[in-house]
N, C-alpha and C positions, 0 to 999 in steps of 0.2 A: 365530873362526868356529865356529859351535852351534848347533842346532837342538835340540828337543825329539825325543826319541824318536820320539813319532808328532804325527798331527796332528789339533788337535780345534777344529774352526774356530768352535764356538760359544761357547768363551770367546774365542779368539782374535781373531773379528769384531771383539765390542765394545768390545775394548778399545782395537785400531785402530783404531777409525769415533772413539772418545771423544778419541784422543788428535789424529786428524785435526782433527776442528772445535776443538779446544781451540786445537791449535798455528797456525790459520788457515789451511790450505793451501788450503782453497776458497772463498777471497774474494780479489776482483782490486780494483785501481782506476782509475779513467779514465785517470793518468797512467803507469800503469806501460808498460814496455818491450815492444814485440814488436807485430805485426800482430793487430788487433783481430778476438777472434773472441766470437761470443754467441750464446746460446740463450734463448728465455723457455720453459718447462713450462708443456704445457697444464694451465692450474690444475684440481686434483680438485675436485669438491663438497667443502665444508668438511664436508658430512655421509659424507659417503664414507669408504672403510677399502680398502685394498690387496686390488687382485683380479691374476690374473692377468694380464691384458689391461694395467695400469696396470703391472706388472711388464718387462713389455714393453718398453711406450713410454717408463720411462725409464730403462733400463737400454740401449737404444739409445743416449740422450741424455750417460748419462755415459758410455758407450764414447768417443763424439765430442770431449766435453768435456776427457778426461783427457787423450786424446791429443794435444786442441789444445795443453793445457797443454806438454803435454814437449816439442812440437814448437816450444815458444818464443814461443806465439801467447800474448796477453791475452787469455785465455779465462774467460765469465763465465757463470752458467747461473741464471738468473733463476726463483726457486721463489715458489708464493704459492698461496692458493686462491680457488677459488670460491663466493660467497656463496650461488648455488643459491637462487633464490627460489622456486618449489615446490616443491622436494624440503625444503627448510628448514623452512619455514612446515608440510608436512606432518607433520615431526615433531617438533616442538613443539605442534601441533594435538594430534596423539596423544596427548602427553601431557597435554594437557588433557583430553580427552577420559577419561581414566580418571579424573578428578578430578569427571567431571560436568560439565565448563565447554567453550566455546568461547571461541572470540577475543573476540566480541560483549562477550561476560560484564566482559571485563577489560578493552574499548576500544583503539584503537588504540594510544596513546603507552604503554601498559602491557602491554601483547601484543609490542612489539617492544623494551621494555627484558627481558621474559620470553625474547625471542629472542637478543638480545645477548649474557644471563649463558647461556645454553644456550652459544652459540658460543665463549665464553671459556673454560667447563668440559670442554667434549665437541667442540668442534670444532677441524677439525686433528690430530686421530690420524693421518690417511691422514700429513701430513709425517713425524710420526714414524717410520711405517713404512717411509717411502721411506729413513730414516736405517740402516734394517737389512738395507736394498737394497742398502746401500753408495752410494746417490747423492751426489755431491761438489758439491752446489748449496751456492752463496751462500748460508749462510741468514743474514746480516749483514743482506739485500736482499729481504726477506720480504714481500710485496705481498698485499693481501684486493681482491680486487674495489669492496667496500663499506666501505673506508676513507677517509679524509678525501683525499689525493691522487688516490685514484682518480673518489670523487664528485664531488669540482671539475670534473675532466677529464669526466665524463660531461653534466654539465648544460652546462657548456661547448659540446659536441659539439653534445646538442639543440638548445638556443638557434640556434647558427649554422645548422644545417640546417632548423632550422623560421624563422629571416630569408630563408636560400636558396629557401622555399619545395617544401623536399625532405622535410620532414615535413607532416604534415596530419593532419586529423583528417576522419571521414568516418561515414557510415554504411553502411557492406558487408558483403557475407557473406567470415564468418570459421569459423574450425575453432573450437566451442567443448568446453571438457571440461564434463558437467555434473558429475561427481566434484566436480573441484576449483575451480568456478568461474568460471572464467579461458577468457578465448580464447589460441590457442595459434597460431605460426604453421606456415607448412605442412612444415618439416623439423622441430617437433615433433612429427608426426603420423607412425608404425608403419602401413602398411596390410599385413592378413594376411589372409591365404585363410581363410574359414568357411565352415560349410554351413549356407545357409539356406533362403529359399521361395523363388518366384515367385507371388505371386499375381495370376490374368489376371482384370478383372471389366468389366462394363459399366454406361460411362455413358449416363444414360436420352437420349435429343432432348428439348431443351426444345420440340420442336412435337408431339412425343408418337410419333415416327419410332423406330426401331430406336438408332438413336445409334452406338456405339464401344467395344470394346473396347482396354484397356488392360491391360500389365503391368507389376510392378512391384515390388521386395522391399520398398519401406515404405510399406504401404497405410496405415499411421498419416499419412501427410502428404500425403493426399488431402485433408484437414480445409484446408491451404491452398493450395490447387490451384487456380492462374488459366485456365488452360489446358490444350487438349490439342493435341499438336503433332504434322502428319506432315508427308513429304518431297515438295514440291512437285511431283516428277514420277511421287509414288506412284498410279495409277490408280485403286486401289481407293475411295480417299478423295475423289477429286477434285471429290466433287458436295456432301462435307459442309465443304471447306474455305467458310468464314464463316459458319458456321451455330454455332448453339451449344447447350452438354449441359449438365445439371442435376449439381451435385454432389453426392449423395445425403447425407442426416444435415446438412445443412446449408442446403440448397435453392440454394444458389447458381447462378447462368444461368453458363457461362465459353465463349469461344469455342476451337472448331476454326482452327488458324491454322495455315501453312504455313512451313516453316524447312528448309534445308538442312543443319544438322545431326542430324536423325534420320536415323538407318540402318532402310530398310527392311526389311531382311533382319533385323533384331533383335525378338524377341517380337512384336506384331502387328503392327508396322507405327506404332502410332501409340503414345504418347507424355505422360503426363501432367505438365504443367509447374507445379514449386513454386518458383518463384526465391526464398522465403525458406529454402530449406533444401535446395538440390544447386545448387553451381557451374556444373553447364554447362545450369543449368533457370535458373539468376541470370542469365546470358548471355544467353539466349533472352527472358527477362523485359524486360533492359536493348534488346536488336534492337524488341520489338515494344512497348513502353512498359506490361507488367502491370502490375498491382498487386503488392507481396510482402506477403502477408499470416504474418505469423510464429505458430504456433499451440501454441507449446514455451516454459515458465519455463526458469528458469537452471538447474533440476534435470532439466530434459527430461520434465519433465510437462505432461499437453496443458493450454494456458490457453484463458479463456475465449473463443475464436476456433475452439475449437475443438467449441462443443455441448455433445449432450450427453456429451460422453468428456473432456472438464473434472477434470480433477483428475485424472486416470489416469495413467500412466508409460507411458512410451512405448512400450514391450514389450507389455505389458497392454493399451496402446489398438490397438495391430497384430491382438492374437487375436482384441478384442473385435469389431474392425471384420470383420475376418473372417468371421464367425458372421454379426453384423447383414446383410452383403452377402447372405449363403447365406438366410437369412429374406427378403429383398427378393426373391429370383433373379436378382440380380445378377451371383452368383459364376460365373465361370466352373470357373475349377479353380485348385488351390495343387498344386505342383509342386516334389521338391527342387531346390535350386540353389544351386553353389558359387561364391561371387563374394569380390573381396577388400573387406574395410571397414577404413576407418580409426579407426584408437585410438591414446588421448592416450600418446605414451613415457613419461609421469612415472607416470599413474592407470591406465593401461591401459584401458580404459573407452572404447567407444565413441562418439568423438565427435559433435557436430552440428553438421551445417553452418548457422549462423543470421544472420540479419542483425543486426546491432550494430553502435554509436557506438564507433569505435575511433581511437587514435592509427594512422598509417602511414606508413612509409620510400619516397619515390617509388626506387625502384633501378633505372630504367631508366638513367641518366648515369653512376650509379657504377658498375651492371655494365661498362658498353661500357671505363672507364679498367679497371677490373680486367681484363679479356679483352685489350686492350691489351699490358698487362704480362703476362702467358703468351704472346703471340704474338711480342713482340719479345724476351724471352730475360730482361728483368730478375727474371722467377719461374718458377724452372724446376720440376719435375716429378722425381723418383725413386719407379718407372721411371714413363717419359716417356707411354707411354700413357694415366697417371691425366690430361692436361692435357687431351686431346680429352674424357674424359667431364664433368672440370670446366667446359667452357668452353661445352659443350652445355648441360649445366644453366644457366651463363650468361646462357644467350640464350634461354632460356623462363621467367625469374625474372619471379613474382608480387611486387605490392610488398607488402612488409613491414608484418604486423599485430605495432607493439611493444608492444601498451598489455597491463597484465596486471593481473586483479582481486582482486591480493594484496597485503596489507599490507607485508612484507617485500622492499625493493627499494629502489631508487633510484625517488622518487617521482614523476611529472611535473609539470615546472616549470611548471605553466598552472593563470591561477586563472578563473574566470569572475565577469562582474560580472551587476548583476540583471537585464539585458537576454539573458542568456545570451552573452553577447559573451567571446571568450576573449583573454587576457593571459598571453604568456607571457615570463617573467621571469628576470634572470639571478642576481638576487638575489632574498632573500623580501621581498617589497612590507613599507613601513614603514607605520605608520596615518595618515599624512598619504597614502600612494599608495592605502591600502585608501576612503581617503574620496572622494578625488578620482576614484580609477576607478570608485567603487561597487561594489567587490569585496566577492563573499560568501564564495566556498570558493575552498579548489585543486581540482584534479582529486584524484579519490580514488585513481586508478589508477598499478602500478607500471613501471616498463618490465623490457621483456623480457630476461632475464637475459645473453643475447647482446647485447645493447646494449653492455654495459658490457666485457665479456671480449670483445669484436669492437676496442674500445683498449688491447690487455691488451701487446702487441710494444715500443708507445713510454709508455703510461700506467708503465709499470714501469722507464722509464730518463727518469721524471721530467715529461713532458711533461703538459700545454703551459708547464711552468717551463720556463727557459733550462738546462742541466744540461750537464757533461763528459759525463757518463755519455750521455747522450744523441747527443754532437756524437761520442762514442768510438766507439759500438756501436750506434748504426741507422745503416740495416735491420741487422737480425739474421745470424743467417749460415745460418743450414740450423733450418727447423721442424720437429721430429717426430712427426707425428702417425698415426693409424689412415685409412685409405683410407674408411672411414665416418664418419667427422668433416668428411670435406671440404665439404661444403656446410652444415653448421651451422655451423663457427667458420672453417676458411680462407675461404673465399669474403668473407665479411663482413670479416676482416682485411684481405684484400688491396683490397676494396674501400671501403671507408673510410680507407685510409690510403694510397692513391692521388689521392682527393678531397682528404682535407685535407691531405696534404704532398707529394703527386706525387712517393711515393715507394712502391716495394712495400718491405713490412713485413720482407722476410723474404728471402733468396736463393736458397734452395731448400727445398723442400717435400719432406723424405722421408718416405714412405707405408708404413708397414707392415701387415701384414695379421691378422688374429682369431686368437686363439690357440687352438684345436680340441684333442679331444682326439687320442690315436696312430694313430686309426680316421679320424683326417678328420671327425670327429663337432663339431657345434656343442656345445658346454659349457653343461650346463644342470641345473639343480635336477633336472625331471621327467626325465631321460636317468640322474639320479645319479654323469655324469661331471665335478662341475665337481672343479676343483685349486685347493683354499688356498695362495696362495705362502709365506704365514704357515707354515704346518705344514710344506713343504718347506724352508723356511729353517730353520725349527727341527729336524730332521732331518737333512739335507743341511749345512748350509751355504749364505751368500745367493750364494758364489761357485761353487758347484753347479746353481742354480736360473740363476744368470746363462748358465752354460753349456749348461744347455742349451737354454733357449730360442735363445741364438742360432746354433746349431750348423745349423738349417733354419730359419733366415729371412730368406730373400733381398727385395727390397723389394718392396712390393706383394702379397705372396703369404701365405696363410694359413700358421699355424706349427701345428702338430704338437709334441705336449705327454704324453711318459708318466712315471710317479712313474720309474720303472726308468731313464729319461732323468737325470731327476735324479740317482739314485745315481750312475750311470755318471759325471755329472758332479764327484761326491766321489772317486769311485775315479779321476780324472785325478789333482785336487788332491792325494790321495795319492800318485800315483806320484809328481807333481815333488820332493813334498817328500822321498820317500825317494830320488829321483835329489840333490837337492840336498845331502842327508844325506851320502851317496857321493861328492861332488865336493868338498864342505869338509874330506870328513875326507881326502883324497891331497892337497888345495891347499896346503896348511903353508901357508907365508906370502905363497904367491902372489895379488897383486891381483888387482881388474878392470883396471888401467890396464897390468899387465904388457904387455911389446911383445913380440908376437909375430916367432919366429926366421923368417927368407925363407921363401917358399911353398916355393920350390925345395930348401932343406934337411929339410922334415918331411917323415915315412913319409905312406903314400898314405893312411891311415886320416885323418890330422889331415886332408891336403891335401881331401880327401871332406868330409868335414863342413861346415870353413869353408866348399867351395864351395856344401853344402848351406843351412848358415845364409844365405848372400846369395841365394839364389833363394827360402827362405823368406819373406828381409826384401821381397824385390821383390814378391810374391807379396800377404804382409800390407797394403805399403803402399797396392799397387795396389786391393787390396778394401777398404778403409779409405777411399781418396780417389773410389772410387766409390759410399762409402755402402751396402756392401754387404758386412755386417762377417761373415756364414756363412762365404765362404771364411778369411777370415782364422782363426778360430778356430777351421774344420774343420785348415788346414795346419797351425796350433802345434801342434794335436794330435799331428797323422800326425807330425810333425817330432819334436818331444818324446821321444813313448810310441816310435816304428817306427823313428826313425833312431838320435837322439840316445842314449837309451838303450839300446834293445834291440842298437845295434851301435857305434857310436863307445865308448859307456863300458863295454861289456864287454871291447873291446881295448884300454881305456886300464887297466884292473885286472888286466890280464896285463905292465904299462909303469910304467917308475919312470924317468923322466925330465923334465925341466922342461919340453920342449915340451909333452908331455901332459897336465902340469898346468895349465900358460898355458892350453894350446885350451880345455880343460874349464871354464876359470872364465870365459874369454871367451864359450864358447858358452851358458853360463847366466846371464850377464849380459844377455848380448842378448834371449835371449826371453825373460828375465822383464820386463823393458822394453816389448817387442810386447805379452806375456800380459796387462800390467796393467791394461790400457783394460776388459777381457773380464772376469777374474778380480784385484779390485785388491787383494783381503785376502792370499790364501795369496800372492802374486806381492809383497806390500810385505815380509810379515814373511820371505820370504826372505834376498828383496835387502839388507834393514837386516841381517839373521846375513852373509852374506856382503859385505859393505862395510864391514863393524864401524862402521855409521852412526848421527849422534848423535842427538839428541832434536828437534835443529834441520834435518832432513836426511829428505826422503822420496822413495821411486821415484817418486811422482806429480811430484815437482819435477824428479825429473835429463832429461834429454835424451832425446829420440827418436832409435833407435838409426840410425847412417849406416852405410856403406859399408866392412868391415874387410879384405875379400878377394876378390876376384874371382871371379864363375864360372868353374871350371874343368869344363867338359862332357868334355876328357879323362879327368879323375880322376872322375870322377861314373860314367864308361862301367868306367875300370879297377875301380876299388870295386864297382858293380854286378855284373861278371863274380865275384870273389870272395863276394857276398852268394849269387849263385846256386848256386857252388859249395858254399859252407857250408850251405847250404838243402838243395843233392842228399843232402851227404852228411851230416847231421843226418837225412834221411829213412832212411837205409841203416842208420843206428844203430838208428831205431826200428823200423823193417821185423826185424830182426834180433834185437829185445830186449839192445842193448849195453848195458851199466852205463856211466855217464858215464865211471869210472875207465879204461876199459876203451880201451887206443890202438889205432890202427886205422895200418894204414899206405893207401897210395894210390901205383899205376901212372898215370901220365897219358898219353894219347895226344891230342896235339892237334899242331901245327905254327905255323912263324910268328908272325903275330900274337899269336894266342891264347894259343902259347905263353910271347910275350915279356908280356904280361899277368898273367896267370896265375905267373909268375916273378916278378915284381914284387909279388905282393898270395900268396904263397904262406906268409909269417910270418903273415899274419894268419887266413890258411885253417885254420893248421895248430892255431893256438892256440882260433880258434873251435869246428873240430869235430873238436877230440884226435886229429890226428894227428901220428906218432910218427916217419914215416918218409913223404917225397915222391918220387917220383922221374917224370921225363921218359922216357918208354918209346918206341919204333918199333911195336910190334904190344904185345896183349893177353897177361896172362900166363896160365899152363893151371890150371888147381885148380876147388877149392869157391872160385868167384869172385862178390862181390856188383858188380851193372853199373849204373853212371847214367849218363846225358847231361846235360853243362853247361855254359853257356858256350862252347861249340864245341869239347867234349874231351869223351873217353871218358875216363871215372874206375872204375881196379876198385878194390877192396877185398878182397884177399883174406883167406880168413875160416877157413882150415883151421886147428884149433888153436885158434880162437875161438870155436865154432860145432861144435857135433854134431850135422850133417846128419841122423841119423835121428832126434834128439828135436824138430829144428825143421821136419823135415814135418811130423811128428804134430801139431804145435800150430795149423803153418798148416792143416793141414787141419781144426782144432776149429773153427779161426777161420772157413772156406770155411763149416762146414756150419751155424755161428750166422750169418753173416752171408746165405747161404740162406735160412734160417730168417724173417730180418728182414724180406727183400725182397719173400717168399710173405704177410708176414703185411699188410703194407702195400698191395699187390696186391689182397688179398684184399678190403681194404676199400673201394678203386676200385672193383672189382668190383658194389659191391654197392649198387646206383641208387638205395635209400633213404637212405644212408650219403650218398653224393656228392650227393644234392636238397635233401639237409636241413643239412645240416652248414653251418657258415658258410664263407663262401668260404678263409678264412685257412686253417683246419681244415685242406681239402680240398687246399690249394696246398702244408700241411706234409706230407703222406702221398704226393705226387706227386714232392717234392724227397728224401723218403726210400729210395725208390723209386730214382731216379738214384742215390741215396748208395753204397745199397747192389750196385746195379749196376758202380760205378767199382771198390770195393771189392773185389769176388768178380773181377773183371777183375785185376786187381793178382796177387789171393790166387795166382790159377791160374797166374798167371807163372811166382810165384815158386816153385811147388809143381812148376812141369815144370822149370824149372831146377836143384833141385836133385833130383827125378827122375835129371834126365841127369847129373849126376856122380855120383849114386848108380850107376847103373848102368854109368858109367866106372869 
């Protein structure tokens, strides 16, 4: 049994993590032993790199994982990425783009072998990083999206649902990006609050009457405005409903029509309707049969529908129109105005809402079975409230625009022939099918990257092959994800693979929340507070960074993230290891399997601990099996650093006997067992120095710790009265300025009980806070006496002969007049209402708790300053 000196986890990491994946400990098989447990990772973008947030979510996953393992479960954890088709194509575009070229340049079939060797070179970093995470995935089981098994399974999928009649194709308004090309569906669309106009203007009567005003932030798409819309019981309007207005720049006649979706009370009253480019004006379009006239290219520049403001951008044609309106007298007024708009999540880029020929998912059948499976319990929720907001979104679910106008993707399997007639195929047509059907192209378009990672729970355990792996481990056991994912990939999981296998994907959904900064602050470039988990691994240690994210993250709830967290989390790793240091070097030859001697023959220190350790393990298990791993590696802690050390092993270094060896190696076998799920590195290369284990033999393999002793809430109360006591009179030492060396004796007055407790845990009082001499007294004894209360006894200390009462007024009284001193100056700054208005809250909340500090303090001083007053003058 040895250890290193000290501990330096960033050679130590990687040597472990190397020797882990070498020796296979994190690969299962269908047939092995034990209750089937699995996980799939949500796959990163293959162009991705490790952020915090990613940090997170699977460093949750192998807490779960590891633990399954020791717990004897066939624990399997499914890694792979995501092919990302606009984030992907984005940046290979890039770098064409400095080359002078676009895709065009180089054609389809040679733009996506450009993209292929891209992803063979460069993508997939994010895996690696997860490897200095310490994650203990499979990588035996390494799945891409856009691999041969997964592509099968994808065109598969369409095919059957476009026979069911559940895909389709269509022409509706969709979210398009003009960035990138592509239509995007509605949970890839960001809406955020901006500040922009209102502008109110009037349209003319086409009989030459006063007409209507109208407002509206995008007077650019007036250019295809069928209509103007007010509310059937608006009075104001009621004599121009079926009349009709001139659209200016364009001359267009369009009618006044009547809809019970305008809100009178909003801007005038009345309402200009584009149904090619706003959703609830497409509505109204679709009620009263408009026309949609679309007046925007692919780049959101106005086309020729749109006059003379042809060729404009959209921004440009807003100003310009503006102006022209104020030259007419049209304009009314432009006004600011904060409203929220949608933009594309990948481009950022304001989207448009436009009409376009799209693929689409009817999801009204497969919500209703997904909502199903949340109501009847086969997919539960962690914590359970995220299932009401899941299931609300449910049941307002738009169908699904999958089609996407990017090269990179799983392509759609639909060819059209010269009729325009579509064929959609499950193989690629041979030329005897290209003749017969008079087929010209395929579809040019990709599908939506959700498509495909929406298969990703059973696509990854072989499916629709026959597979062990498959019959093993679906449904999954518990999904990990971010409470902001849930309606981009859960949702589509569970509902898709309820349809095709009337099965939920998954057993339970645990939900974690954003990682923020210390301040509760979102994490962002412009704030300057984001955290490289990279740079605190490198720093820290990745079993630092693992701590402390999970230290405050209960599920569902935002986590709270400072660099200083992480250290903190190095200085734990340190103490075990120099606790453990300390336990091998007293262990001589004693095992982990030593048997422990009957509860009833160890001193009350052992009997305290073990009882401690088993309300720890209860405690662990119980956060553990609730998915709710904070407590758990808040208590290793508190147990570790406050019990285990700070008091069982410093009475076991005043003890040379075997029991006290046995508990010690016992009790650090155990949590480093619990620790390992949290912190696997510093907790493996322990457990291997103390096990003397071989090359073939890892903590991630041995057993999840059971049951070694019983709570004893007796010994937990007796030990506790002795912790108090050592506590009172560890304070009297320092009140005092005692040298450690320096014995103190102690009079105790207490009776019964107390007594009989206090009797029993009095070796260990005496050894903790150097006393030299105890005694059981009737009344207080007379002198220069030091006085505490604890545990239900009067403890003196007398102190004549230790203590020269007139050097230790002088000093308490230096001490009263600086800690005066501190209390005025803190005050002073309350005081002072520029100080307290401007200061940041935290500032202000330090000066108010210094304030108290110094208050308790000068409270004390003066005690102790009149007490020995009076024996001064006895």
């Amino acid at each position: 049994m040895n250890l290193p000196k000290s501990y330096d986890p960033t050679t130590l990491e990687a040597d472990l993590y190397q020797w882990w994946e070498r020796s296979g400990f994190f690969h299962a098989e269908a047939d092995d032993d034990g209750e089937p447990f699995s996980i799939v990772i949500p796959p990163p973008n293959v162009t991705g790199s490790l952020h915090i947030g990613h940090a997170l979510d699977n460093t949750l996953q192998d807490v779960l994982v590891r633990r399954a393992r020791m717990q004897g479960k066939n624990a399997v954890w499914l890694p792979g990425t995501d092919h990302a088709g606009i984030a992907t194509q984005t940046v290979v575009e890039r770098q064409l783009a400095e080359q002078g070229k676009t895709r065009h340049d180089l054609g389809r079939e040679a733009f996506l072998e450009r993209v292929w060797e891209w992803k063979e070179e460069s993508g997939g970093t994010i895996l690696q990083q997860l490897r200095r995470l310490g994650c203990s995935c499979d990588w035996e089981r390494e799945a891409f999206t856009f691999d041969e098994p997964r592509s099968t399974a994808v065109r598969k999928v369409f095919c059957d649902l476009f026979d069911q009649g559940l895909i389709y194709r269509g022409n509706r308004l969709i979210n398009w990006d003009p960035k990138a090309n592509t239509a995007l569906s509605d949970i890839e669309v960001d809406h955020v609050e901006i500040q922009g106009s209102m502008t109110h203007f009037r349209y003319p009567a086409a009989d030459g009457g006063e007409g209507v005003v109208v407002a509206t932030t995008r007077p650019e798409t007036m250019l295809g405005d069928t209509a103007v819309a007010v509310h059937p019981d608006d009075e104001r309007y009621t004599d121009l409903i079926g009349r009709t207005v001139v659209v200016p720049f364009v001359d267009r006649e369009i009618p006044v029509i009547a809809d019970d979706h305008v809100d009178p009370e909003f801007g005038t009253g009345a309402v200009k309707v584009t149904p090619a480019h706003d959703p609830n004006d497409y509505e109204i379009g679709l009620r009263h049969g408009l026309e949609m006239i679309d007046v925007m290219t692919d780049d959101a520049v106005i086309n020729a529908n749109g006059g003379p403001y042809e060729g404009l951008d959209r921004f440009e044609a807003r100003k310009r129109i503006q102006t022209d309106l104020d030259g007419l007298g049209l304009l009314v007024k432009v006004e600011p105005h904060t409203h929220s708009v949608g933009h594309s999540s990948r481009t950022k880029v304001p989207i448009e809402p436009r009409l376009s020929d799209q693929w689409f998912v009817d999801v009204g059948p497969l919500a209703e079975k997904a909502i199903a499976a949340v109501n009847d319990g086969r997919t539960r929720f962690v914590p359970e409230r995220m299932s009401k907001q899941f299931i609300s979104w449910l049941e307002n679910l738009h169908d699904w625009c999958i089609s996407r106008q990017l090269w990179w993707g799983h392509r759609i399997p639909a060819w059209y022939d010269e009729d325009g007639g579509i064929h959609v195929l499950r193989e690629d047509p041979t030329e005897e099918q290209i003749a017969e059907l008079r087929l010209t192209h395929q579809d040019e378009d990709v599908l939506d990257t959700w498509f495909s990672s929406q298969l990703w729970p059973f696509t990854t355990l072989g499916w629709p092959e026959e597979s062990r792996e498959y019959d093993t481990w679906f449904p999954t056991s518990v999904l990990v994800t971010g409470y902001d994912i849930n309606t981009f990939w859960v949702s589509r999981m569970l509902m898709i693979s309820m349809h095709l296998l009337d099965e939920a994907p998954f057993h339970t959904v645990l939900n974690h929340g954003l990682v923020r900064d210390e301040h509760g602050k979102k994490m962002s470039k412009s704030f300057g507070n984001v955290i490289d988990p990279l740079d605190l691994i490198e720093s820290y240690g990745a079993d630092a960074l693992r701590f402390a994210l999970l230290r405050q993250a209960p599920p569902g709830q935002d986590v709270p993230l400072a660099e200083d967290w992480v250290e903190g989390g190095k200085r734990f790793a340190n103490k075990l290891w120099n606790v453990a240091r300390l336990v091998m070097d007293r262990a001589g030859d004693t095992t982990v399997d030593a048997p422990l001697p009957p509860m009833a023959e160890l001193p009350l220190e052992d009997q305290w601990i073990l009882s401690r350790l088993e309300a720890t393990r209860l405690e662990v298990d119980a956060a553990y099996d609730a998915y709710d791993v904070s407590p758990a590696a808040r208590g290793l802690y508190h147990f570790i650093w406050d019990e285990f050390a700070d008091w069982y092993l410093e009475l076991a270094k005043l003890r040379d006997d075997d029991a006290s060896r046995t508990v010690l190696v016992t009790v650090l076998d155990r949590v480093l067992r619990m620790l390992h799920p949290v912190m696997p590195f510093v907790t493996e290369a322990i457990w291997r120095a103390l096990t003397d284990a071989d090359e073939q033999t890892s903590l991630m393999r041995s057993t999840w710790p059971e049951r070694i002793a019983p709570r004893d809430e007796a010994a937990e109360a007796s030990f506790g009265a002795v912790q108090e006591v050592v506590t009172a009179l560890r304070q009297v030492r320092a009140e005092y300025g005692l040298a450690p060396k320096t014995h103190i004796t102690v009079a105790a007055v207490c009776t019964g009980d107390v007594q009989q407790v206090l009797a029993a845990g009095q070796d260990g009082i005496c050894r903790l806070a150097g006393v030299e001499d105890w005694t059981f007294v009737d009344a207080a004894p007379s002198g220069l006496i030091g006085k505490v209360l604890a545990a239900g006894a009067e403890l003196y200390v007398p102190l004549e002969g230790i203590v020269d009462a007139g050097e230790e007024l002088d000093r308490l009284k230096r001490e009263l007049a600086d800690a005066e001193n501190e209390k005025r100056r803190a005050e002073g700054k309350l005081g002072n209402e520029s100080f307290v208005s401007k200061a940041p809250d935290h500032v202000v909340d330090t000066e108010r708790e210094k304030v108290a500090h110094w208050a308790d303090a000068i409270e004390k001083l003066r005690a102790q300053i009149a007490e020995l007053d009076q024996h001064a003058g006895d």
